[in-house]
N, C-alpha and C positions, 0 to 999 in steps of 0.2 A: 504494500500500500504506500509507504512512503515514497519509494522508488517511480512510481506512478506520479506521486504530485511533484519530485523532480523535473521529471519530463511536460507535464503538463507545463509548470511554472516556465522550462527554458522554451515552449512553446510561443507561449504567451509573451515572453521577453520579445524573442528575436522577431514574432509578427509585429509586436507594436514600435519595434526598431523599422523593419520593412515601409510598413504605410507610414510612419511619421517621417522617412526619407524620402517616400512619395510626393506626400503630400506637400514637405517644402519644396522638392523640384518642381512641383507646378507651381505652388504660390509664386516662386521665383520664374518662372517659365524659363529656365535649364536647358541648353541643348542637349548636357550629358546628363546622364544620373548621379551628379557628386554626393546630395547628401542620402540616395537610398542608398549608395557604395556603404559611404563611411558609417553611417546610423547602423547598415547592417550587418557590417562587421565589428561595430561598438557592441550592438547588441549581443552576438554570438559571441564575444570575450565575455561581456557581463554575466549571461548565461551558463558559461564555462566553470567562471570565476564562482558562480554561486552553488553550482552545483558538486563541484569539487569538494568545496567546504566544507556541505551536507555529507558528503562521503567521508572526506577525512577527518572532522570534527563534525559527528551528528550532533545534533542539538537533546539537552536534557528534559527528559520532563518527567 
């Protein structure tokens, strides 16, 4: 079960990195993708970064 809301949570990380990189390359109207690039591979470190943790240091309860 926990292993489950890992994946769910880096899920939910890296899609809301995905469209919030969308979304400013329109706002900005972008010829390239700069900030879906970098938002989604911010996101996938973040994702990484949290899930690792969980692994190496699970949380008490």
């Amino acid at each position: 079960m926990k292993y489950t809301q890992i994946g769910f949570q880096m899920a939910i990380i890296i899609t809301l990195g995905v469209f919030g990189g969308k979304k400013l390359d329109a706002y900005f109207q972008l010829q390239a993708p700069v900030f879906t690039i970098i938002l989604s591979l911010l996101s996938i470190a973040i994702a990484l970064y949290l899930a690792l943790k969980d692994f190496i240091f699970p949380p008490r309860n």
